[in-house]
Legacy VTK file of the C-alpha trace (Angstrom):
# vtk DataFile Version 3.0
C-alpha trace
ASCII
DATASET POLYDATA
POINTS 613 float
91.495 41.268 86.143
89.274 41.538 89.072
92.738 40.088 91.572
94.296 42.676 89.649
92.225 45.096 90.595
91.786 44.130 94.062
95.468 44.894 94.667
95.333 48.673 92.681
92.046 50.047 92.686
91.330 48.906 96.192
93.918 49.409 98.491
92.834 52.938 99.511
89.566 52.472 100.690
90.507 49.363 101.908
92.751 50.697 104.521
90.387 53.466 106.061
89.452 50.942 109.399
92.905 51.960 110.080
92.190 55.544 111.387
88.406 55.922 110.603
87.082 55.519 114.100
90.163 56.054 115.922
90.044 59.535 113.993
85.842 60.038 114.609
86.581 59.380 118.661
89.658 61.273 118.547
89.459 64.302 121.081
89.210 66.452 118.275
85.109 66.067 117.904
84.430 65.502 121.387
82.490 62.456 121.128
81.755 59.809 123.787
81.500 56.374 122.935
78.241 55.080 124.378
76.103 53.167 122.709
74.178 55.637 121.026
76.912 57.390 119.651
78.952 54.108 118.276
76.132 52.881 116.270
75.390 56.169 115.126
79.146 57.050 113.600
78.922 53.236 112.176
75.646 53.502 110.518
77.048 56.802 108.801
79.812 54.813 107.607
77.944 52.455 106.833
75.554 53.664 104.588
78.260 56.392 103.560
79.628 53.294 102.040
76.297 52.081 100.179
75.209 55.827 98.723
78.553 57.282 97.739
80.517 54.230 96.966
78.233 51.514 95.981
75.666 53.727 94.209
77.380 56.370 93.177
80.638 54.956 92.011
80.037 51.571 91.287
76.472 51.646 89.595
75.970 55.052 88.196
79.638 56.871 87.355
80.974 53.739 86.203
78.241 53.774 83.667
79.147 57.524 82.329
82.953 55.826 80.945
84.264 57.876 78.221
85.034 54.943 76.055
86.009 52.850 78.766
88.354 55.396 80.305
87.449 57.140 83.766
88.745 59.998 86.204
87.248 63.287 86.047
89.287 64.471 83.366
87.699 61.729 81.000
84.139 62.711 82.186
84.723 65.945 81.940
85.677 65.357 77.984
82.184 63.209 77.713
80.619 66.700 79.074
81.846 69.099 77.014
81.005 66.645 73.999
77.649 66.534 75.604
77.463 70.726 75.214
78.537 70.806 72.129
79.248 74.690 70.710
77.995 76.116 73.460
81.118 77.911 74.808
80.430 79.163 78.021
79.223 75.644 80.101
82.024 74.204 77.949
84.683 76.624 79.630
82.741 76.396 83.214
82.914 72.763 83.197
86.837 72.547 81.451
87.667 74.914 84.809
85.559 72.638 87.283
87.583 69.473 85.551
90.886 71.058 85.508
90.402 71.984 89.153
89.054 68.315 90.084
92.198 66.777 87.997
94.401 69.400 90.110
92.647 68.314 93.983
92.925 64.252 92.106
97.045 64.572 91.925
97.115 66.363 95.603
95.162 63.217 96.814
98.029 61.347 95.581
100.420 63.328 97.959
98.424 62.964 101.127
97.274 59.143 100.495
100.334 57.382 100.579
101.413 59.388 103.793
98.304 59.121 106.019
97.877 54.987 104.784
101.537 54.116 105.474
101.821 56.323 108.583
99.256 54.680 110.176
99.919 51.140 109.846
103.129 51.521 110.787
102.136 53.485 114.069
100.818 50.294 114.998
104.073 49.320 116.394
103.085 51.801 118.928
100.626 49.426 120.615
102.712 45.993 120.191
105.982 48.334 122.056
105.501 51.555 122.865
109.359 51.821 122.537
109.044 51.319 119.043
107.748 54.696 118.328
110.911 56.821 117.803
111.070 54.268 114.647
107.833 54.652 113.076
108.889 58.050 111.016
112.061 56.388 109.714
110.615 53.062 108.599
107.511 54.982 106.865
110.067 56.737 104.844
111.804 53.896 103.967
108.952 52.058 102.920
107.124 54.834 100.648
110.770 55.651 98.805
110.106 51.933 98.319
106.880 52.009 96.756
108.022 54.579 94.827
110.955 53.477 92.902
108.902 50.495 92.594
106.612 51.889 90.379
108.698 51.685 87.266
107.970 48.066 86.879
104.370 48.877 86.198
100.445 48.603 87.097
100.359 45.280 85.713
102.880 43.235 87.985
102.013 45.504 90.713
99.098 44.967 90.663
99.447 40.913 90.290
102.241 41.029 92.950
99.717 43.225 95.633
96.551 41.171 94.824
96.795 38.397 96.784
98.080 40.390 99.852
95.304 42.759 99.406
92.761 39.378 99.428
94.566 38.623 102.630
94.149 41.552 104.168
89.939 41.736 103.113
89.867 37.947 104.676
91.994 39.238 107.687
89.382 42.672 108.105
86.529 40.352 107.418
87.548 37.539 110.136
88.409 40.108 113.063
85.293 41.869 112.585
83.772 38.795 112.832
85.212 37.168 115.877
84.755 40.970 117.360
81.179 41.282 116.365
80.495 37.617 118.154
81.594 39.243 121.367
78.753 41.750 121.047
75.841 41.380 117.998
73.993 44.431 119.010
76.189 46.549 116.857
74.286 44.706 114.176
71.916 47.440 114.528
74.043 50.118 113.207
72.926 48.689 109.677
69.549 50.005 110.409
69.851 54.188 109.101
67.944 55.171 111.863
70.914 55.423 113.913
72.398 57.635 111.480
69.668 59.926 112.099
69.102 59.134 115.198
73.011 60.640 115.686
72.099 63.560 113.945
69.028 64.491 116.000
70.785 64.254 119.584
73.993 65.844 118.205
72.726 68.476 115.860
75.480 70.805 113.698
77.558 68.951 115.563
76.635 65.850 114.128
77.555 67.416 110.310
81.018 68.561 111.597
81.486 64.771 112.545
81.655 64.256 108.609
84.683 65.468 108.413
85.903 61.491 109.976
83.339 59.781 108.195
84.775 60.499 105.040
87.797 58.633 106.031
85.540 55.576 105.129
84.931 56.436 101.379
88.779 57.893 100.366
89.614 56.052 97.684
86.066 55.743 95.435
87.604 58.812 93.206
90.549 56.101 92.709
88.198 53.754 91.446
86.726 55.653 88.774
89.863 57.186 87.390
91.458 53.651 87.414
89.002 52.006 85.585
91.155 52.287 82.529
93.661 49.895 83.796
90.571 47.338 84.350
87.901 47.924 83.325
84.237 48.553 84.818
83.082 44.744 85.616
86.238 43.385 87.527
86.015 46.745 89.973
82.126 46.258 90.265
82.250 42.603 91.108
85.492 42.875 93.245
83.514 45.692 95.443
80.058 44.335 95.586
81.169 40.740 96.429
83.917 41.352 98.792
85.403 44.303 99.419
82.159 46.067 100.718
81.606 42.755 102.314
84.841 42.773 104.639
84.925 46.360 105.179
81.099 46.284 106.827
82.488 43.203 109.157
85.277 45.252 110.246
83.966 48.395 110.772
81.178 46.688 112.792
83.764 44.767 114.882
85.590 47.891 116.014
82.292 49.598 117.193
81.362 46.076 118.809
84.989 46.538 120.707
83.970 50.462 121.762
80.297 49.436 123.207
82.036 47.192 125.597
85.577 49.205 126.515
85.275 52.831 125.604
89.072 52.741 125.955
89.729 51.226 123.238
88.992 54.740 121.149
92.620 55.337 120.931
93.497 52.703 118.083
90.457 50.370 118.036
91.726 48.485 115.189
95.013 47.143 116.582
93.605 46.573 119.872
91.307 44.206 118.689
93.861 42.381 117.171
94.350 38.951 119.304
98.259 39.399 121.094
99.789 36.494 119.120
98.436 38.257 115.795
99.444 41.698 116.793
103.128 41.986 114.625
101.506 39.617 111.775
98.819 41.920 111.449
101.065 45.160 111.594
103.719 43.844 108.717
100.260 43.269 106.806
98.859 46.101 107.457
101.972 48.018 106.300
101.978 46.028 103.045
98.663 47.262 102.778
99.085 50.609 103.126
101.280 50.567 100.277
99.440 49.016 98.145
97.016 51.743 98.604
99.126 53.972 98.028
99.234 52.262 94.202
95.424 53.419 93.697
96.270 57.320 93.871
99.802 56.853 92.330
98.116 55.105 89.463
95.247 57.022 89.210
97.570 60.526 89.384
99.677 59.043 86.010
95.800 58.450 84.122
95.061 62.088 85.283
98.461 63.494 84.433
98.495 61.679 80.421
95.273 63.162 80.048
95.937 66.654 80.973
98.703 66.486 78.575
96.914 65.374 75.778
93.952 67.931 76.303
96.881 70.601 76.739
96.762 70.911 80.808
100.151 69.811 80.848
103.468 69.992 79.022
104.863 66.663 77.828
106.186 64.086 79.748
108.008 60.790 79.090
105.353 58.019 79.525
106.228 54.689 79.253
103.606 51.737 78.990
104.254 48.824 80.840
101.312 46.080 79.673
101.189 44.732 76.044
97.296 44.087 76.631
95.799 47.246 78.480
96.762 50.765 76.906
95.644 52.396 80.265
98.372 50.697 82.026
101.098 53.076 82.416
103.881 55.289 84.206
105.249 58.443 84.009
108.238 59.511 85.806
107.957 62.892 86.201
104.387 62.296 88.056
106.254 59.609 90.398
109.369 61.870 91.380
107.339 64.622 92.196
104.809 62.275 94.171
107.517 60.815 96.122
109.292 64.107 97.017
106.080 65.799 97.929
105.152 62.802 100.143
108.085 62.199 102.237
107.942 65.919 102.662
104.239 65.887 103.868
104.981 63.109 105.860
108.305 64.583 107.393
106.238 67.945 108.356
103.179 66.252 109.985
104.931 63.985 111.857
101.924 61.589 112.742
98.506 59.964 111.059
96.436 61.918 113.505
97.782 65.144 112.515
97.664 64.182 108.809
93.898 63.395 109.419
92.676 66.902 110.088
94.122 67.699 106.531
92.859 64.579 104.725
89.503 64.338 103.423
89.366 68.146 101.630
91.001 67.141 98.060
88.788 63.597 98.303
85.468 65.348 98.994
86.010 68.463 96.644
86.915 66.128 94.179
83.797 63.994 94.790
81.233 67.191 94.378
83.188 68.543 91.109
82.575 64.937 90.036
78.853 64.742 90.215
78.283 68.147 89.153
80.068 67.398 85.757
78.064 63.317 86.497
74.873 65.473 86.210
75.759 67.520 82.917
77.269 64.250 80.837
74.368 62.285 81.698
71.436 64.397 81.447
70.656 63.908 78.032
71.982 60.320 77.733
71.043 58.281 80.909
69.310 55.429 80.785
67.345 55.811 83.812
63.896 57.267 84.225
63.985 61.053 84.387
62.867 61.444 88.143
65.053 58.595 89.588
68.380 60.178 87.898
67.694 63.570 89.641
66.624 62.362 92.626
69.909 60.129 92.855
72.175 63.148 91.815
70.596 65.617 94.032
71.560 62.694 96.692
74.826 62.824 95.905
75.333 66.479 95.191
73.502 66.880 98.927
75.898 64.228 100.633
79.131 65.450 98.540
78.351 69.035 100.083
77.999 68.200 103.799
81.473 66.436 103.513
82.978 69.207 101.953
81.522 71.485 104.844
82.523 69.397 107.314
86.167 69.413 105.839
86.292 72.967 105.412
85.872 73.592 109.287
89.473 72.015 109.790
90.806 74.288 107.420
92.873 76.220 109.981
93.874 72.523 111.735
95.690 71.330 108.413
93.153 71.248 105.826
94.587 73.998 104.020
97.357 71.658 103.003
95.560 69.509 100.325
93.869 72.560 99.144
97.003 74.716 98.859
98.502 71.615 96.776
95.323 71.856 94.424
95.426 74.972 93.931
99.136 75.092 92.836
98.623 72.264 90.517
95.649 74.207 88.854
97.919 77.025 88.181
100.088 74.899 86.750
97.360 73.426 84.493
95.955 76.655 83.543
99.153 78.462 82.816
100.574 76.001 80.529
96.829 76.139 79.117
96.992 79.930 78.399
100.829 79.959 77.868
99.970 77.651 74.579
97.479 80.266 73.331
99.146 83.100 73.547
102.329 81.069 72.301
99.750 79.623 68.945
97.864 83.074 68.803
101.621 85.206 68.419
102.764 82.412 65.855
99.385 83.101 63.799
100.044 86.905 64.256
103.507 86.944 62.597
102.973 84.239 60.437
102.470 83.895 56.874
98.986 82.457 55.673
99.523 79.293 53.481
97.017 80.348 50.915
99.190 83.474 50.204
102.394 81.772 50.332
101.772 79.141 47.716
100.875 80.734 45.039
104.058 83.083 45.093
106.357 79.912 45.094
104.427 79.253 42.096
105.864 82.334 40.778
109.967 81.909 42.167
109.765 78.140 42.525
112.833 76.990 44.410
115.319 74.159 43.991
113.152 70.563 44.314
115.383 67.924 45.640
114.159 63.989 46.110
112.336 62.626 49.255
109.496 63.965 51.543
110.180 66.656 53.607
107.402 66.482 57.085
106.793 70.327 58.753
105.668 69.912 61.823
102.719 72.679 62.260
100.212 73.147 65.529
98.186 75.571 62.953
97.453 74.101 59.040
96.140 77.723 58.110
100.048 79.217 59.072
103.456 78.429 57.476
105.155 76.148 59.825
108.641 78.414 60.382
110.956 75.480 59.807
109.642 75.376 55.921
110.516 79.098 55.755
113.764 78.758 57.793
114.815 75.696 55.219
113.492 78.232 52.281
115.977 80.723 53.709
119.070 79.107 54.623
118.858 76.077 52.468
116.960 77.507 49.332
115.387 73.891 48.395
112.147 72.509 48.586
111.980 68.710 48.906
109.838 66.840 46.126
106.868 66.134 48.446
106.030 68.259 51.130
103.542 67.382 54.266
102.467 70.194 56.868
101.816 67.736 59.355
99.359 68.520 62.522
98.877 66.301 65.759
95.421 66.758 66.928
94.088 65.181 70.132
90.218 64.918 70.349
87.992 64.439 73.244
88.024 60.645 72.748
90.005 58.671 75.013
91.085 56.403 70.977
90.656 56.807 67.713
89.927 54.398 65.337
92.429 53.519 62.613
90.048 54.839 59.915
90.664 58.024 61.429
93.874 58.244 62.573
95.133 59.957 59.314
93.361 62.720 57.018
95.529 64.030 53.748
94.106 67.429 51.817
95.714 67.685 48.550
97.460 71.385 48.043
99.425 72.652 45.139
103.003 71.738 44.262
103.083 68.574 45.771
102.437 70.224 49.298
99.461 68.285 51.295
98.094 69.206 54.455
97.860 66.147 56.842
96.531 65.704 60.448
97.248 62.560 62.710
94.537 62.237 64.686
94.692 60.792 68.543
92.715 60.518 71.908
93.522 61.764 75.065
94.345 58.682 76.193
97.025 57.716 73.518
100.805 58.984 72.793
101.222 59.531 68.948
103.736 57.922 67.170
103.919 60.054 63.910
106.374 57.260 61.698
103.449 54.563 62.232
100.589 57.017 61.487
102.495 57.781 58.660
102.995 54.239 56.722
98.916 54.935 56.203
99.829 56.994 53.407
99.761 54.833 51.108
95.604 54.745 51.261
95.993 58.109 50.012
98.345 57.659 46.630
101.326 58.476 48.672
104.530 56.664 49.224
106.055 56.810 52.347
110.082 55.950 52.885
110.916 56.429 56.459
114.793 56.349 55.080
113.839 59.118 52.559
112.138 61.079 54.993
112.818 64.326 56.878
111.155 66.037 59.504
111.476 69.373 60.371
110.461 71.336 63.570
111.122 74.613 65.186
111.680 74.797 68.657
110.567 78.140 70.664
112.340 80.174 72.931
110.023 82.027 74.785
110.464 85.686 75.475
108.366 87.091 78.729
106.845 90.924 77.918
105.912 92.572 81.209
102.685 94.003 79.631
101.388 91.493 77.171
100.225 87.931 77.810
99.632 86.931 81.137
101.782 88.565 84.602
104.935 88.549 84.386
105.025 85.569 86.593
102.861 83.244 85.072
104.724 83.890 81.593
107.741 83.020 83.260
106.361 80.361 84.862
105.167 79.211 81.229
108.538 79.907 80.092
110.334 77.305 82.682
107.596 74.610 81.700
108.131 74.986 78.053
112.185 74.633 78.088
111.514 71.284 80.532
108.988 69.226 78.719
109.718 66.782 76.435
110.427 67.989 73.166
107.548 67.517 70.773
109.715 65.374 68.196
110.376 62.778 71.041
106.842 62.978 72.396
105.942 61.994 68.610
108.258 59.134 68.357
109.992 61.099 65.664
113.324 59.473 65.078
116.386 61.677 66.081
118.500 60.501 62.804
115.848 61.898 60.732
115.188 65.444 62.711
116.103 69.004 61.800
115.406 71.617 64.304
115.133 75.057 63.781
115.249 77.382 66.534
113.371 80.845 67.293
112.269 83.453 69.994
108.689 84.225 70.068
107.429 86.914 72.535
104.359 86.243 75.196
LINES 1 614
613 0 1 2 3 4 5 6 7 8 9 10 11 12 13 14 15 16 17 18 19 20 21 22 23 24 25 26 27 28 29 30 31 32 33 34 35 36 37 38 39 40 41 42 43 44 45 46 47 48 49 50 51 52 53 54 55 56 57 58 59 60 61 62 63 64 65 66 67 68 69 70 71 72 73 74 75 76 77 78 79 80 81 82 83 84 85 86 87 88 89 90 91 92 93 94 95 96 97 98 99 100 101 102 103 104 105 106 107 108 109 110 111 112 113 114 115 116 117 118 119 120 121 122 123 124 125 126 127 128 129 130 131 132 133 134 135 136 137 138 139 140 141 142 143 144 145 146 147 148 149 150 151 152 153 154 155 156 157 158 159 160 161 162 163 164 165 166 167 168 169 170 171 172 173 174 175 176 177 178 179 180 181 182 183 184 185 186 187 188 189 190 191 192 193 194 195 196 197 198 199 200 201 202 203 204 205 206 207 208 209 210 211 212 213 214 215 216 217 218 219 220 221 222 223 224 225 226 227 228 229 230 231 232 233 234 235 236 237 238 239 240 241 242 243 244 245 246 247 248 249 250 251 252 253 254 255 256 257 258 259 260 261 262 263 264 265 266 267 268 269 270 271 272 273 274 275 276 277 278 279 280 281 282 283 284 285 286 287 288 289 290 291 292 293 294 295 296 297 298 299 300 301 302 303 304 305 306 307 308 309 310 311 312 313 314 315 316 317 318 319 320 321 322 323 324 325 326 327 328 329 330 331 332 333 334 335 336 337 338 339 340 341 342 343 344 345 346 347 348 349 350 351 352 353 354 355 356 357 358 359 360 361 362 363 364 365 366 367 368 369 370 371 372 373 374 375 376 377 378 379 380 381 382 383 384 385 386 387 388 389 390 391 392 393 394 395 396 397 398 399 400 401 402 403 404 405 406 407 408 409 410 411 412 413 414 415 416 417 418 419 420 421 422 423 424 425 426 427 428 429 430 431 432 433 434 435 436 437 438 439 440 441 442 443 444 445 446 447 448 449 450 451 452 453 454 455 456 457 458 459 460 461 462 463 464 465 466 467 468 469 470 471 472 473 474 475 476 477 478 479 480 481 482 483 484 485 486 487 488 489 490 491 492 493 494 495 496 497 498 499 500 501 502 503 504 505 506 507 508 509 510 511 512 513 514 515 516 517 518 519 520 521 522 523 524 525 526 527 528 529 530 531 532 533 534 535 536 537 538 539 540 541 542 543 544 545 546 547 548 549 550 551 552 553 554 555 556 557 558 559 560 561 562 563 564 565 566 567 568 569 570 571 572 573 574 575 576 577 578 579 580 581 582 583 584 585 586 587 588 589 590 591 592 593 594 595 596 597 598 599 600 601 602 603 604 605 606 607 608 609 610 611 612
């Protein structure tokens, strides 16, 4: 598990040396390298490294796992369950979560274009000539890693972890034989350079943030794909030799800068020995994409959550591991990743320019994170009272100068990641409201169940053998299909379920739970399959449990009815006439309910009708 995730969780932050200080020197901030300076900008990654990654991350939000699933989405189900009733922090925190899930799946956009982009731009300084080649072979290489994804986490993730352990020893060895050359830089581990820096440089010195960063992208990836490992192989794996190899490297580069200055434009690759130079590129590339897999991963967690919290409409997901349920892809998530990408990629043309946009969607993320960090564990941490709000004041403090500092390239690119958040949170949201308004018109024109049962009492139908399944979102309302069959058919079948999928804020549920029955009259029983956010429901299975309840349950003598919507946008009810649209499209492309519930096909009757938003 932990080689496993070494080569998924990993790979992002592990290929920040790339552009880090080549991106902090860059004439963008002005900076001179003297000595001053160098160990200043390495002692704030350093130390950016052991506050938000190492304590943070690693030790405290790994802790606040909402049953062993992470991401902000899953911690921001562990806070609302942490609220309770109280329905205003519960609605200001769903927002802030919806918002961080949104930035999350931009992140996975701009990751796998700055990471690959910039290894391969190494080619650069082993040819120069070589550069008219570096767009076409970075969009060969993420369409690539793309359609690769469909063979899953799992052998990905076996298949990239021992070139990611390469690549550590490889960081780890050349900022050794680097740091030999000149051990002063040693003294960057001491903070006071860090504050040192900000004392000669002043707001100048926060605005420098904005390339620090660069050194922490990729903790958000380690919390949301703690699913697929779980929280001890990601701890041990960073606090034994990831953090290890990074610290040589980043040292080695500044070691390079005290004694040539020159080296500012790509200090990584020039401190590569000549003979190692094309070695160290194809690694670096491989590399790249392989961090690439944190985001992409992370993004398909994020993206299965939102749908089964009702953020998104449903997609296909298909699980590739028989041991780990978090282990999975979605193919919807990945085609619109990998369009979005080799767009980004195509329109920025370089890693430098991506740079100035990178960092906004990682930082924002960050903050929303500890904010919601603060209200799931207030009432359940195991720390002392003090310690926990002095460490997530810390945190809340850092998170907030690296969003500032990110914010002041907003006119230089870092409106991109943002602009890609905020469409994706309008896409969450809508489909969020679209779903009320669709339940809350259903419930309007509906017919309540405790009025309609008593009057088939009194003009009771045909009854014909087997069990007839309604498939309901509302057990108070009579699912249309069972008055549709009523009207067209004019037979009721001998037992008759109004069947509900609930997800609750749980990422599973336990068997015990997975199916409630309520007894009704004439053989009708209201039943609700329970499942977490971080399962897909398969109806049939839940459904052999009926037996526990006096029930007997033929799939073969089963049939399932649904009705299938066909939304109507009013200019002046709902939401704008945009938005309902916009609902509209999303509701005729997702995945019909009936697949999404494993219902089988051969079994299915649909009824069809219009409902008005």
């Amino acid at each position: 598990m932990m080689l496993g995730a070494i080569g998924v969780v990993f790979g992002d932050i592990g290929t920040s040396p790339l552009y880090t200080l080549k991106e902090a020197f860059s004439p963008h901030y002005g900076l001179t390298p003297d000595m001053p300076t160098v160990l200043g900008i390495l002692s704030l990654i350093f130390w950016s490294l052991i506050i938000v990654i190492t304590l943070k991350y690693v030790l405290v939000i790994m802790r606040a796992d909402n049953d062993g699933e992470g991401g902000v989405m899953a911690l921001t189900a562990l806070a609302q369950r942490v609220l309770g009733t109280s329905s205003r922090p519960v609605y200001v925190v769903g927002i802030l979560g919806v918002f961080g899930a949104a930035l999350f799946l931009g992140d996975g956009v701009l990751t796998p274009a700055i990471s690959v982009l910039s290894a391969v731009e190494g080619l650069k300084v082993a040819a120069p000539a070589l550069g008219r080649w570096v767009l076409p072979l970075t969009l060969g290489i993420l369409l690539a890693l793309f359609l690769s994804q469909r063979f899953g986490t799992e052998r990905v993730g076996k298949a990239f972890g021992p070139v990611i352990v390469v690549w550590f020893v490889a960081l780890a060895a050349l900022g050794v034989a680097n740091i030999l050359s000149n051990p002063q830089v040693l003294k960057a581990l001491n903070p006071y350079w860090a504050i040192r820096f900000f004392v000669d440089h002043g707001w100048h010195g926060i605005i420098i943030l904005g390339a620090v960063v660069l050194a922490v992208t990729g903790g958000e990836a380690l919390y949301a794909d703690m699913g697929h490992f779980g929280r001890r192989p990601i701890q041990y794996a960073w606090n034994f030799f990831a953090l290890p190899a990074l610290t040589l490297n980043y040292l080695g580069q500044g070691s390079l800068l005290l004694r040539d200055p020159a080296v500012a434009s790509n200090p990584f690759f020039i401190g590569v020995p000549g003979w190692a130079l094309y070695p160290m590129i194809a690694l670096a590339t491989a590399a790249t994409v392989i961090a690439s897999q944190a985001v992409i991963s992370g993004a398909y967690s994020a993206a299965r959550q939102a749908m089964q919290i009702g953020y998104l409409p449903r997609m296909n997901i298909v699980y590739t591991s028989r041991k780990t349920m978090g282990q999975i892809y979605v193919p919807a998530v990945n085609r619109i990743l990998m369009i979005l990408t080799i767009a980004t990629v195509i329109g920025f043309g370089s890693s430098t320019a991506l740079a100035t946009a990178y960092g906004v969607s990682v930082t924002a993320t960050m903050l929303i994170t500890s904010i919601i960090l603060v209200v799931a564990m207030r009432s359940r941490s195991s720390m002392p009272s003090p310690v926990f709000w002095v460490l997530a004041s810390a945190f809340i403090l850092v998170d907030v100068a690296f969003l500032f500092a990110n914010l002041i390239k907003f006119m230089d690119g870092a409106w991109f990641p943002i602009a890609l958040g905020v469409v994706a949170f309008t896409l969450l949201r809508t489909w969020a409201r679209g779903r009320q308004l669709l339940r809350a018109e259903t419930s309007t024109d509906g017919i309540r169940l405790d009025a309609f049962l008593p009057s088939l009492m009194r003009h009771a139908p045909v009854r014909v053998p087997g069990t007839a399944v309604f498939l309901t979102p509302q057990t108070d309302i009579v699912p249309r299909a069972l008055l549709h069959n009523l009207k067209h058919n004019k037979v009721l079948h001998k037992c008759n379920l109004l069947l509900t999928v609930q997800s609750l804020p749980v990422p599973f549920v336990a068997a015990e739970r997975r199916l409630q029955i309520e007894p009704l009259e004439l053989d009708f029983y209201r039943a609700t399959v329970n499942v977490g956010f971080m399962e897909t429901p398969d109806v049939p299975l839940a459904l052999m449990r009926l037996d526990q309840h006096g029930l007997i349950f033929d799939p073969m003598d089963t049939t399932y009815f649904a009705s299938r919507e066909r939304i109507v946008a009013h200019p002046r009810r709902g939401m704008v006439l945009w938005r309902d649209k916009l609902f509209d499209f999303m509701h005729r492309n997702a995945t019909p309910a009936t697949d999404f519930f494993r219902i089988p096909a051969t079994r299915l009757v649909e009824l069809g009708a219009s409902v008005e938003i």
